[in-house]
C-alpha positions as CSV (number, residue, x, y, z in Angstrom):
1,X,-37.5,69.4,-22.7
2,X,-37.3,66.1,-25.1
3,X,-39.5,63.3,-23.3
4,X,-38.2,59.5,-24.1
5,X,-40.9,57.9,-26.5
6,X,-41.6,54.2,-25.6
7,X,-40.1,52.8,-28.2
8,X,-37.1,54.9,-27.4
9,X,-37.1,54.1,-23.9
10,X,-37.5,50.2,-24.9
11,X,-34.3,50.2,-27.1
12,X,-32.1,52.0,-24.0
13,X,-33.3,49.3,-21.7
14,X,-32.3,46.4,-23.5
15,X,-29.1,48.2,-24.3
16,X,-28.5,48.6,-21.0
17,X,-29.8,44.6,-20.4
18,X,-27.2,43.3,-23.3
19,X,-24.1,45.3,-21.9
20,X,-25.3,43.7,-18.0
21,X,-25.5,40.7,-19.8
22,X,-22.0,40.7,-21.8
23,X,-20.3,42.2,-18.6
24,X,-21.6,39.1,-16.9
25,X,-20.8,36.2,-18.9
26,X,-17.3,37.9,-19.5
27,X,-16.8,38.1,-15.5
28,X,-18.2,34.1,-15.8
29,X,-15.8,33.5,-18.1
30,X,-12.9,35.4,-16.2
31,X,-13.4,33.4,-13.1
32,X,-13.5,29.9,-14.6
33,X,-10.5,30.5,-16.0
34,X,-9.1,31.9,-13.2
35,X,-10.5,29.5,-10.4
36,X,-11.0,26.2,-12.8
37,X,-8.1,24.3,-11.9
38,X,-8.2,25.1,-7.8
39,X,-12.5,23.7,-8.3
40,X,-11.4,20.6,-10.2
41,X,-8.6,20.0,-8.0
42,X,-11.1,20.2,-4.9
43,X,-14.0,18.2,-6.0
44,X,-11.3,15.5,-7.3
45,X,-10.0,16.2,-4.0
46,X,-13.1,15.4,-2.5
47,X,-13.8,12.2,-4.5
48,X,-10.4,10.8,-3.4
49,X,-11.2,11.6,0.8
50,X,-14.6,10.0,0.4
51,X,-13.2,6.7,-1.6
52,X,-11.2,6.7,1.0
53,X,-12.6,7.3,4.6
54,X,-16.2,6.0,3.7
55,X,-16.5,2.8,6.2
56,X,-13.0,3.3,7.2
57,X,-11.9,0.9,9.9
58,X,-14.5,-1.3,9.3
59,X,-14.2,-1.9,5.7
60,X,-12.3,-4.8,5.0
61,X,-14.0,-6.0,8.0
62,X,-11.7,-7.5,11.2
63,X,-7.6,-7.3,10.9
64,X,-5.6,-9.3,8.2
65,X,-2.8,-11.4,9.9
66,X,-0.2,-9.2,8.5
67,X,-1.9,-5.9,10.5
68,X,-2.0,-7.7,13.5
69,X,1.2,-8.4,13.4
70,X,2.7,-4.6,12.1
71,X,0.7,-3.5,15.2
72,X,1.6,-6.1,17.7
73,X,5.4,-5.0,16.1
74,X,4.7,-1.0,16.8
75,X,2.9,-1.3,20.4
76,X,6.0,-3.6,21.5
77,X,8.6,-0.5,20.2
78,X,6.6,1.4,21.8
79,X,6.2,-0.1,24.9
80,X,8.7,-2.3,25.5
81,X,11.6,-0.6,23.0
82,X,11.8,-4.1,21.8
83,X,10.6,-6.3,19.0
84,X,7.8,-9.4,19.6
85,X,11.4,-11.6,20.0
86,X,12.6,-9.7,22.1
87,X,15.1,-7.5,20.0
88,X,15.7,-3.8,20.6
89,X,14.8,-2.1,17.4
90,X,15.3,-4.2,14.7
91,X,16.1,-2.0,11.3
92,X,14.1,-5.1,9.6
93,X,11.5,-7.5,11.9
94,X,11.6,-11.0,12.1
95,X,8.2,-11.6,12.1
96,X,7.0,-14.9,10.9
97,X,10.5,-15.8,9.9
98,X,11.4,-14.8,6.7
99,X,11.2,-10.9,7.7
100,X,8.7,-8.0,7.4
101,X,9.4,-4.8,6.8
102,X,10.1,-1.8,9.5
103,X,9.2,1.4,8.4
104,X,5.4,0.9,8.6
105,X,5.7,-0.4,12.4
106,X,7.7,2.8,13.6
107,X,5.5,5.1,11.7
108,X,2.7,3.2,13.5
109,X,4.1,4.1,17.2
110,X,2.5,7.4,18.1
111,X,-1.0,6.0,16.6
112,X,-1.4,2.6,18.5
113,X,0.0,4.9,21.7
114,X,-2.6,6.7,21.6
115,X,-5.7,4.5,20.5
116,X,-4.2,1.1,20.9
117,X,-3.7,-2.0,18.7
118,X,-7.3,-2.2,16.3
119,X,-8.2,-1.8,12.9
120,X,-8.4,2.5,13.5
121,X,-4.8,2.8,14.7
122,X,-3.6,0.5,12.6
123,X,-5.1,1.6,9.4
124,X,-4.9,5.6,9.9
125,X,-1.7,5.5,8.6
126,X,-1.9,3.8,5.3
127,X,-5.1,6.1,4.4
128,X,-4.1,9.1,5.1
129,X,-0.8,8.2,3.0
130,X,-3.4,7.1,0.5
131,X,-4.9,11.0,0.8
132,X,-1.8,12.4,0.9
133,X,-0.8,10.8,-2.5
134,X,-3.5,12.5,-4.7
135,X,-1.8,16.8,-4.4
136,X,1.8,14.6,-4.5
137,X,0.3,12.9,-8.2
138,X,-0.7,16.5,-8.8
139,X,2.2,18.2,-8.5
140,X,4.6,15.9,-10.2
141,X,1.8,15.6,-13.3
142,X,1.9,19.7,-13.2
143,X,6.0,19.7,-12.6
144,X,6.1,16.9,-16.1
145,X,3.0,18.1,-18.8
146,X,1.1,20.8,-17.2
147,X,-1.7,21.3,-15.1
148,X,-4.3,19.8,-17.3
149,X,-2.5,16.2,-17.4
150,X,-1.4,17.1,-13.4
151,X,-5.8,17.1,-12.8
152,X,-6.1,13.6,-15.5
153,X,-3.6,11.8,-13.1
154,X,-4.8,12.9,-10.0
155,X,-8.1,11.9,-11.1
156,X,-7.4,8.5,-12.2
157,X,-5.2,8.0,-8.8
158,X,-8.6,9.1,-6.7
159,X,-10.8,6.6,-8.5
160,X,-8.0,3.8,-9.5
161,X,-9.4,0.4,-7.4
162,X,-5.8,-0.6,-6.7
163,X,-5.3,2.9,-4.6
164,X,-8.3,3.0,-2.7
165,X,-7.8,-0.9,-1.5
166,X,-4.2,-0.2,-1.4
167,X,-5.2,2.6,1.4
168,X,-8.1,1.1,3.3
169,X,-5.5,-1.8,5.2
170,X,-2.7,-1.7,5.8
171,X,-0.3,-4.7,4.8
172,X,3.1,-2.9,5.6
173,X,4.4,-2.5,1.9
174,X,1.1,-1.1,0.6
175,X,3.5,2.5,2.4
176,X,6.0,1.9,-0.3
177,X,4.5,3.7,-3.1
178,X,3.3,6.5,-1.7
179,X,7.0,7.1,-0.4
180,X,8.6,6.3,-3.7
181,X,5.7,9.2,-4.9
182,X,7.1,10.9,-2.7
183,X,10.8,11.1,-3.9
184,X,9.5,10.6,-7.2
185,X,7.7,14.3,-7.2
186,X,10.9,15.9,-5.0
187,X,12.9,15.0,-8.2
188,X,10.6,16.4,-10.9
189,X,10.8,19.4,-8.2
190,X,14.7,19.5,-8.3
191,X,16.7,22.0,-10.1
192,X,20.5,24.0,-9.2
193,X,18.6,26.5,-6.9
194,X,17.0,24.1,-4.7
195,X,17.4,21.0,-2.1
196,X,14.6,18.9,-3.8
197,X,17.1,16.4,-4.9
198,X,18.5,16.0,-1.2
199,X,14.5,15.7,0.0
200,X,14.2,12.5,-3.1
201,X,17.3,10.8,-1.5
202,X,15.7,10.6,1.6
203,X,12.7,9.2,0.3
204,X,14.1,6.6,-2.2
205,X,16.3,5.7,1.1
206,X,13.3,5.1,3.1
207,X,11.7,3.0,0.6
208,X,14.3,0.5,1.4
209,X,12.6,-0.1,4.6
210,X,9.8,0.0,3.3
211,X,9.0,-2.7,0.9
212,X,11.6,-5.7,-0.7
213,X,11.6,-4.8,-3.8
214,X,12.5,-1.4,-3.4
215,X,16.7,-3.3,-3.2
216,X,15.9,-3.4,-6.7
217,X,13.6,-0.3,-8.3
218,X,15.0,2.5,-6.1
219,X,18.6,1.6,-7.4
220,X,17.4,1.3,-11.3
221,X,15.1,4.2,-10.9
222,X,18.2,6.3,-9.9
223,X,20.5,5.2,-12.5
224,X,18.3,5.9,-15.4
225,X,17.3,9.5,-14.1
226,X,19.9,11.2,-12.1
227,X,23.0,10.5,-14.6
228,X,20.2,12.7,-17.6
229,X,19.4,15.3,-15.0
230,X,23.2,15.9,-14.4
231,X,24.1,16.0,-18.3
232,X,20.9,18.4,-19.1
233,X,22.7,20.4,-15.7
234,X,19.5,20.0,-14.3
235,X,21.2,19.3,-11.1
236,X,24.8,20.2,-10.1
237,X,27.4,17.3,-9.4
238,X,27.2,19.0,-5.5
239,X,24.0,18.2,-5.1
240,X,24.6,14.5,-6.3
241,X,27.5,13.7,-4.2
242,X,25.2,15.6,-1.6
243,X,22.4,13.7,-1.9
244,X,24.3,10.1,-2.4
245,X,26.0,10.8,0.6
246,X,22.9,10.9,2.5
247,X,21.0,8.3,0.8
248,X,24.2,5.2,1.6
249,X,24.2,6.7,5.3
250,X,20.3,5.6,5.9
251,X,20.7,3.0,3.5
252,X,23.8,1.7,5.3
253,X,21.7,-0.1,8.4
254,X,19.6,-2.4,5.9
255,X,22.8,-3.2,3.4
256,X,24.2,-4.5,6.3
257,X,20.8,-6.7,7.0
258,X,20.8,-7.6,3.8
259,X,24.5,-8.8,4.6
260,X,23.8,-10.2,7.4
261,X,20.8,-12.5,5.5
262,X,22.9,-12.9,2.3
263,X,26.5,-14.3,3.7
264,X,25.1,-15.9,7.1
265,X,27.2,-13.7,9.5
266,X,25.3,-13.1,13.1
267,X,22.7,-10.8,14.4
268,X,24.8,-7.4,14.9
269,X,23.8,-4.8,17.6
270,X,24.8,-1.1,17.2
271,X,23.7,0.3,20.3
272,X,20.0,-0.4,20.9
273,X,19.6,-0.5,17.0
274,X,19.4,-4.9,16.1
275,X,20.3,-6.2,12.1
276,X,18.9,-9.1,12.8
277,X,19.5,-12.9,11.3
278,X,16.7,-14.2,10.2
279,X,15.5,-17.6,11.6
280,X,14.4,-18.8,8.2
281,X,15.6,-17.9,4.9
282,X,15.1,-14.3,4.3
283,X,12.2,-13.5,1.6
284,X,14.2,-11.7,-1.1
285,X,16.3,-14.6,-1.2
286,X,13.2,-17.2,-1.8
287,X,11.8,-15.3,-4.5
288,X,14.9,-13.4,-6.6
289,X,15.4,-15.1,-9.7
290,X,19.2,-14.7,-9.2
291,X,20.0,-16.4,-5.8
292,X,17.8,-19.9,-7.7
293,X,19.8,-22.7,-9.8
294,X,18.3,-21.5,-13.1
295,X,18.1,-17.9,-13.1
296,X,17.5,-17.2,-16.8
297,X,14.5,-19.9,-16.4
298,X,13.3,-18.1,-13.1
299,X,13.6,-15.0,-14.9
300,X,11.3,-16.2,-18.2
301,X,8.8,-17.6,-15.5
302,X,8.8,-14.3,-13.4
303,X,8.2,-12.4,-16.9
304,X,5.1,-14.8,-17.6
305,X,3.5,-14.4,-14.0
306,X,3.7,-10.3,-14.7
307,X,2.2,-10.1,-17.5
308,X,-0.4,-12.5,-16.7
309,X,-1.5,-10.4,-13.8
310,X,-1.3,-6.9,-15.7
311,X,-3.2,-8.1,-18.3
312,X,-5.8,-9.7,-16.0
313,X,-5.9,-7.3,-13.0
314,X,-6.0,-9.7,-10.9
315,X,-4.1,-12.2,-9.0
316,X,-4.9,-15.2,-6.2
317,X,-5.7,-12.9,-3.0
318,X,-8.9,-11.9,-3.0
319,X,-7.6,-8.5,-0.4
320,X,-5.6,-7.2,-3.6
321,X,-8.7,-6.7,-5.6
322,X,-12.3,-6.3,-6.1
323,X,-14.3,-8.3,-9.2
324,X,-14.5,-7.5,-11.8
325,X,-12.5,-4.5,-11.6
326,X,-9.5,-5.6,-11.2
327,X,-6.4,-2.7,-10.6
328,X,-7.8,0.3,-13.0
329,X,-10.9,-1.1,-15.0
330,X,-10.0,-4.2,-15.9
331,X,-9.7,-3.3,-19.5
332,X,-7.1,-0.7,-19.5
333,X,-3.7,-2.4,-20.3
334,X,-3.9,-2.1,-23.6
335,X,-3.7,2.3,-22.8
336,X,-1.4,1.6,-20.3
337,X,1.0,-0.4,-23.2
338,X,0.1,2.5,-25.9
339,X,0.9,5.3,-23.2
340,X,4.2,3.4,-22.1
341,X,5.3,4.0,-25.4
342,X,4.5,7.5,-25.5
343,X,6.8,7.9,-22.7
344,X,9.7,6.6,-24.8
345,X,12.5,8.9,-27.0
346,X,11.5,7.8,-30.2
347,X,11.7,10.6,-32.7
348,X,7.9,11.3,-33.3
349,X,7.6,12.3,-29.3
350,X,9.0,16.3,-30.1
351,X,8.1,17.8,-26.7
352,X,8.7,17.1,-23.3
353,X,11.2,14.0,-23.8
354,X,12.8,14.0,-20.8
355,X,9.6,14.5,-18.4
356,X,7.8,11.6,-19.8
357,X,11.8,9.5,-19.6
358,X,10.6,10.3,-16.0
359,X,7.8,7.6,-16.1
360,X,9.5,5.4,-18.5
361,X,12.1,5.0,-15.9
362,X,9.6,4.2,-13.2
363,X,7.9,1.7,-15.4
364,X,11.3,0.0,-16.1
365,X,12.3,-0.2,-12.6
366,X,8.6,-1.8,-11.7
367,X,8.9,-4.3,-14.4
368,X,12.7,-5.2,-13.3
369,X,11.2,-6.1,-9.8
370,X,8.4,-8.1,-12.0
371,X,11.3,-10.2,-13.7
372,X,13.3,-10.7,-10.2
373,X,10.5,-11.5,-8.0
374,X,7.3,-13.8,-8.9
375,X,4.8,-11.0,-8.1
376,X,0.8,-10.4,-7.2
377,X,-0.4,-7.5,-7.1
378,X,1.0,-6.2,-4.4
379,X,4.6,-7.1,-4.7
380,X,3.8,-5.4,-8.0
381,X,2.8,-2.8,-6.5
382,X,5.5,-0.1,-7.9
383,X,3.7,-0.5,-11.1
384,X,0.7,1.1,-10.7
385,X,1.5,4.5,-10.2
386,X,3.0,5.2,-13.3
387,X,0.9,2.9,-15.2
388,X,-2.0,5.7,-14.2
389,X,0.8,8.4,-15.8
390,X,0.7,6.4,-18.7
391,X,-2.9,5.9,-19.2
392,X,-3.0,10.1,-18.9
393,X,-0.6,10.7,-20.8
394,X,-2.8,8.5,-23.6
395,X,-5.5,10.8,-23.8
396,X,-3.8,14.1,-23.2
397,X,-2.3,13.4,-26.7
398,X,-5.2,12.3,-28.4
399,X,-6.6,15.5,-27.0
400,X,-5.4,17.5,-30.0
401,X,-6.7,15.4,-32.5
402,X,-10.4,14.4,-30.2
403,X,-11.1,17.4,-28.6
404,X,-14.0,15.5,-26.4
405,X,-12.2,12.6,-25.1
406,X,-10.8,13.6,-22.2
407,X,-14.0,14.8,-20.9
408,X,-15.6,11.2,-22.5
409,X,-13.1,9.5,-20.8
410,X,-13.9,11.1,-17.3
411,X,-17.4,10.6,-17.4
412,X,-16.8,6.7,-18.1
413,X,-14.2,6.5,-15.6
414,X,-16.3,8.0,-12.9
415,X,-19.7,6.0,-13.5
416,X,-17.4,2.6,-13.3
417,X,-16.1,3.9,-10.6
418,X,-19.2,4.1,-8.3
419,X,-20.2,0.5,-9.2
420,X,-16.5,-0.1,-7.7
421,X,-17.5,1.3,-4.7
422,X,-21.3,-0.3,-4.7
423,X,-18.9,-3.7,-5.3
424,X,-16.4,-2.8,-2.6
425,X,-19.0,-2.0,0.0
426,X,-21.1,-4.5,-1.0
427,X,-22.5,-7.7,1.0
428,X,-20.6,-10.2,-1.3
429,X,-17.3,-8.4,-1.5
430,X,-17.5,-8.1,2.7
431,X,-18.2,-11.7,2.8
432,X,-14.9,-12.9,1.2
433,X,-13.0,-10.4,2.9
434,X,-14.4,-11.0,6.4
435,X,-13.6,-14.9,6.0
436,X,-9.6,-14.1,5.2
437,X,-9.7,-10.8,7.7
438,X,-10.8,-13.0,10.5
439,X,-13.3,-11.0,11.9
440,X,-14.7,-11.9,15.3
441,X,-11.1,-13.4,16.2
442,X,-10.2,-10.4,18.7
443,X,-13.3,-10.6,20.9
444,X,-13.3,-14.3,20.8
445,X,-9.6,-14.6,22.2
446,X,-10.7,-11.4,25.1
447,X,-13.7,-13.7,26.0
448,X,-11.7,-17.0,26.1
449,X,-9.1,-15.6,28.6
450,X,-12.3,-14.2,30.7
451,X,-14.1,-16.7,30.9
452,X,-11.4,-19.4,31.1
453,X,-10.1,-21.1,34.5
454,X,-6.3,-19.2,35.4
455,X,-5.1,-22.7,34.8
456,X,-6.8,-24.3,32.0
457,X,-5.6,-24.3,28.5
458,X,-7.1,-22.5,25.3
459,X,-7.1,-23.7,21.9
460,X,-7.4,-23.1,18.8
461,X,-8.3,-23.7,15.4
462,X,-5.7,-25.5,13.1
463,X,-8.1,-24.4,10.1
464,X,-6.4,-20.6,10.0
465,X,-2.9,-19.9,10.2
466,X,-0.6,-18.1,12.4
467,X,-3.7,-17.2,15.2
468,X,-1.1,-16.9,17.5
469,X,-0.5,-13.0,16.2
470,X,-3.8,-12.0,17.7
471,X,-2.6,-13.3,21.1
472,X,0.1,-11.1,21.4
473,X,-2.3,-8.5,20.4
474,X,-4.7,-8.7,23.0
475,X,-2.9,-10.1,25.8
476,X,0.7,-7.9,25.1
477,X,3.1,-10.0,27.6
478,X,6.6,-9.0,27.6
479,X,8.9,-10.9,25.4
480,X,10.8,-12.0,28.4
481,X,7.7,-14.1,29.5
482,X,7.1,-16.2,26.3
483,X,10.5,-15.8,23.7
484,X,12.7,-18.5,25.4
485,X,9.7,-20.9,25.4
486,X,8.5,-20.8,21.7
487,X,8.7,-24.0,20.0
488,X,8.2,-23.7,15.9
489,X,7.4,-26.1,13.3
490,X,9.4,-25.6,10.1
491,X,8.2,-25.3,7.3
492,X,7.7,-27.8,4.8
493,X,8.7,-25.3,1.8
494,X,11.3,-23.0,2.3
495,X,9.8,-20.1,0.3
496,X,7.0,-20.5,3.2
497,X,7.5,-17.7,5.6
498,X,4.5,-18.4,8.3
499,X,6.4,-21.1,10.9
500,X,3.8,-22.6,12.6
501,X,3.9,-22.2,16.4
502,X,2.9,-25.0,18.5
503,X,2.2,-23.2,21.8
504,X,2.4,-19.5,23.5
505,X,1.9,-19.5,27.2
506,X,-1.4,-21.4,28.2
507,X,-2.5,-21.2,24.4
508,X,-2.2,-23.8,21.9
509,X,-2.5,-24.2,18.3
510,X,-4.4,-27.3,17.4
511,X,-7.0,-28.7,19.0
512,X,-5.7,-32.0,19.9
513,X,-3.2,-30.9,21.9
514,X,-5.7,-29.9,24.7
515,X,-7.3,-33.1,25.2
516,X,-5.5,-34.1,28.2
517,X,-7.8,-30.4,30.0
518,X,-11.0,-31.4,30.6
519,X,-11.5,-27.3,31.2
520,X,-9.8,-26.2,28.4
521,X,-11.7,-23.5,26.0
522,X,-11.9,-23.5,22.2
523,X,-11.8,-21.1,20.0
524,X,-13.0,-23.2,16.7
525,X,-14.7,-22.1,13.2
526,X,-18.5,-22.7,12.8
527,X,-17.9,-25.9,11.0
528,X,-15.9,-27.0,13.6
529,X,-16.5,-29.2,16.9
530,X,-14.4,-29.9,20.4
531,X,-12.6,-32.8,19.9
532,X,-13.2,-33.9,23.3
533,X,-16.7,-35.1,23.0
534,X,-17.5,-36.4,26.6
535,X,-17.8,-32.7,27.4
536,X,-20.8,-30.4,27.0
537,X,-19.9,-27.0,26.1
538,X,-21.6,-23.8,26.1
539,X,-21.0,-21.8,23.2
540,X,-20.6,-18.2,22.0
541,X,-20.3,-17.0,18.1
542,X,-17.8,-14.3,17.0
543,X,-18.9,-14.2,13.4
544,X,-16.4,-16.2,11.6
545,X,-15.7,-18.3,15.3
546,X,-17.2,-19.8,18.4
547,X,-16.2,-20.0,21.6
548,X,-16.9,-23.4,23.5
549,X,-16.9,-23.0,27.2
550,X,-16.6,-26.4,29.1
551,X,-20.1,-26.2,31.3
């Protein structure tokens, strides 16, 4: 019998140790590969949810007019089966005059049933769209360049500043691009074998409820991507007939509003459904460049006002945007320009022509609606999807010739991002937004009507427009109590669509017109006084308002 010297023994050991260790790192390396792009995808996943839901609700602080007014619109369907005027389901409301868009209110209806009209219900909509949007920008980037450029996009949509304030309210056309997204990813899905196409028509069709502006990018969009999917026999002619078919029959309600608006004809009702004539000059007609004297001017203007705001990320409403970082970095739209024109045919571009025609043909459509319409950033708000495409799409060609700068570019990307959210959740950024949110509103009004006499009037300030919304919201009275009694003042300029109302039941609108009640309560700003100053008052704040109680 041999016995194993030390040294012997030594050298087996670490033979054995090196072939545990190679087995290992090649197992390592086996289940990166295998299980990196399902990790990336969650922990960007993850990023996107928190951006997100963080101070949900109460982050912009109180309810912007526009969500009071989407959720007075949804509890009233719900409720009543009838519009705030009184009309039975309206394929576009009335609002305050010049129209608001539908969708948003009936997707709205189970959530307000269940946890009434506040900032939760209201909002819970628009964010989980805003969730819901990051797999969507996944798959399409995956279904166009792969999965590497499918994780860049979905990356940039999770941090992009414009996304997560486009998802935390919920202004009614901030649902438009997640639905165009929508149809945008069923078509990059479609092929003979399948009914993607079918599922895009219903989606592109639904945008038209959505937002204005989809009258004009859905209809561009189309026309400069079906007609190349049909020639490459990508889809069959079926399928197209198919799919227009469906897309003119649930387009068919609103191109008869649009009818309606356009040629003056009156309010039609199909059953319970209403196509309503506006009150005021409808809002696509205001701002289009081609229903105005000068169009070619209009159209130069409209084209100066878009570019201004791409190139400065920013735009007059301080909701649309947080300083300095305007809607993806504020330095970015020089990539954006450079990755535009990586999505065009020229002959350098060898690969993948059509699939990046894809966002060329979204970015066209977005900048048509830019040259119609004088935008901000959220009647621009087509754009921004693809402009994160195009930023992608950047560095995944530069990849090849600087191997580190995707991985550069994430790092940066992510650190700017969490000053975002540091500025988004800060005390300055609250500050602005609770002033034009009115916070404190809603309790103020619920404490008025409590405390007031049954009798005695309650008014309000003149320094804030179109209070009356948040009436309706907390007191909900039938139409049929209030509709035949509203008195309006028009507006000065026709492109204005908030009429101002001069009284709604015992409520009033300006505080002079309550001097004749010595008990009336006002509802007034800090700066502001009773202007009935015989009377002592006793007074209650509601952050941004006060209550004066007649003692």
């Amino acid at each position: 019998m041999e016995f194993t010297t030390g040294t012997k023994r030594e050298k087996v050991i670490k033979s054995h140790q090196g072939w545990y260790i190679f087995v290992r790192m090649n197992t390592l390396k086996t289940f990166i590969a295998r299980w990196k792009t399902p990790i990336l995808f969650t922990v960007i996943f993850i990023i996107g949810i928190f951006a997100r839901t963080w101070e949900y609700a109460s982050m912009p602080p109180g309810l912007n007019v526009d969500e009071a007014s989407i959720g007075v619109e949804a509890y009233y369907l719900y409720k009543f089966g009838m519009d705030r005027y009184g009309m039975t389901y309206p394929v576009h409301l009335i609002s305050w005059g010049s129209g608001q868009n539908a969708f948003y209110a009936y997707l709205l209806i189970p959530f307000v049933a269940l946890k009434g009209i506040n900032a939760f219900s209201v909002r819970l909509p628009m964010m989980l769209a805003g969730i819901l949007s990051m797999p969507l920008m996944f798959i399409a980037g995956k279904r166009l360049l792969g999965e590497k450029f499918a994780l860049l996009t979905m990356f940039f949509m999770a941090i992009s500043p414009w996304h997560i304030v486009n998802s935390r309210w919920a202004v009614e056309s901030n649902i438009m691009p997640f639905l165009f997204l929508t149809g945008f990813t069923a078509l990059t899905l479609a092929n003979t074998k399948n009914w993607w196409f079918l599922v895009s028509s219903v989606f592109f069709a639904l945008c038209l409820y959505a937002y204005g502006t989809a009258y004009a990018g859905v209809p561009i969009f189309l026309l400069l991507t079906v007609p190349l999917l049909l020639k490459l026999k990508r889809i069959t002619l079926r399928q197209v007939i198919i799919g227009a078919v469906v897309f003119l029959l649930l387009a068919f309600p609103i191109l008869l509003f649009i009818a309606v608006n356009t040629f003056k004809l009156e309010t039609i009702h199909l059953g319970m459904t209403t196509i309503p004539r506006l009150p005021v000059e409808a809002r696509y007609e205001t701002m289009a460049a081609v229903f105005g004297e000068s169009p070619f001017a209009a159209i130069a203007e409209n084209a100066r006002i878009m570019s201004d705001v791409l190139w400065k990320q920013s735009d007059a409403f301080p909701w649309n945007f947080v300083e300095p970082f305007g809607y993806f970095y504020k330095v970015t739209f020089p990539l954006v320009l450079v990755g535009f024109l990586l999505t065009l045919p020229f002959k350098f571009i060898k690969e993948n022509r059509v699939e990046r025609w894809f966002i060329a043909a979204w970015m066209f459509a977005a900048f048509v609606v830019g040259l119609i319409h004088p935008v901000n950033l959220t009647r621009l708000n087509l754009v921004f999807t693809p402009i994160l495409f195009c930023v992608a799409l950047l560095f995944l060609d530069l990849e090849p010739r600087l191997p580190r700068i995707i991985p550069a570019a994430v790092g940066v990307f992510f650190i700017t991002f969490l000053f975002f959210n540091r500025a988004y959740h800060g005390e300055e950024y609250k500050k602005v937004t609770s002033a034009v949110f009115n916070e404190g509103i809603i309790p103020a009004i619920e404490y008025a009507a409590e405390k007031s006499e049954p009798d005695s009037l309650i008014c309000f300030t003149d320094e804030h427009y179109s209070l009356y919304i948040y009436v309706l919201l907390t007191q909900k009275s039938h139409p049929s109590e209030y509709v035949d009694d509203l008195q309006w003042i028009a507006p000065s300029d026709p492109a204005d669509p908030a009429r101002t109302l001069l009284a709604l039941k015992q409520f009033r609108f300006k505080p002079d017109a309550c001097l004749s009640d010595p008990n009336a309560v006002y509802i007034l700003t800090l700066k502001e006084s009773p202007p009935n100053t015989s009377i002592a008052y006793k007074e209650k704040k509601f952050v941004k308002f006060v209550v004066h109680l007649p003692k």
